[in-house]
Residue, then its C-alpha position, 0 to 999 in steps of 0.5 A: x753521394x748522399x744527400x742530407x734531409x730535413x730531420x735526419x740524424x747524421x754523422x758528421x764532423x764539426x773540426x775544425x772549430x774554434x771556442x766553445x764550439x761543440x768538436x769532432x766527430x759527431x750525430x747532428x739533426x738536419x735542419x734545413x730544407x731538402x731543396x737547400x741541400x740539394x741545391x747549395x750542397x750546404x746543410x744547416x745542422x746542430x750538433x749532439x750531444x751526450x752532455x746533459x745542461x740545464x740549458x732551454x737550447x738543449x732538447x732532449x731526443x724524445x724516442x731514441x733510435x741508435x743516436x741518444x743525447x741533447x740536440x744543442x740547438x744554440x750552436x746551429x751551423x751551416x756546413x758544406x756537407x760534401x766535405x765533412x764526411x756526412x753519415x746517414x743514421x736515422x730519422x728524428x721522431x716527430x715529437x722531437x722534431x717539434x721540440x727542436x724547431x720551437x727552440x730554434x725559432x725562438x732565436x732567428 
């Protein structure tokens, strides 16, 4: 089974989901530590999106591979990986990576 890595982009599925909470199926950007995946066989992972806001939660993927969009860093979730059907695609370009975390440190 695959496991997920810090800076990888995934598929994976968000259902269920309640509110405002981004759906479906969907690439995502692991957040969380290798050694936290491996070890809980959780991941921390936000959603992304094709909707462009105007929001400062939203980071944009800066060089895009296969996966383009706005990371939705506001909605940070923890997952079990091992039941959401998870997907490798491909890595985070380091720019964007630095982008996200900074946001994302700004509200933990």
């Amino acid at each position: 089974m695959y496991i997920p890595k810090q800076g990888d982009i995934v598929y994976l599925s968000f259902d269920p989901s309640v509110g405002h909470e981004i759906r479906k199926r969907r690439p995502a950007l692991i957040v969380s530590k290798d050694e936290f995946n491996h070890l809980t066989g959780f991941c921390l992972a936000c959603p992304i999106t094709s909707t462009q806001r105007p929001f400062g939660t939203y980071v944009n993927i800066v060089s895009p591979g296969e996966v383009k969009g706005d990371i939705v860093t506001h909605q940070l979730r923890s997952m079990d990986y091992t039941k959401r059907d998870i997907q490798f695609v491909e890595h985070v370009d380091p720019t964007t990576w630095a982008k996200t975390l900074a946001v994302v440190r700004q509200f933990i």
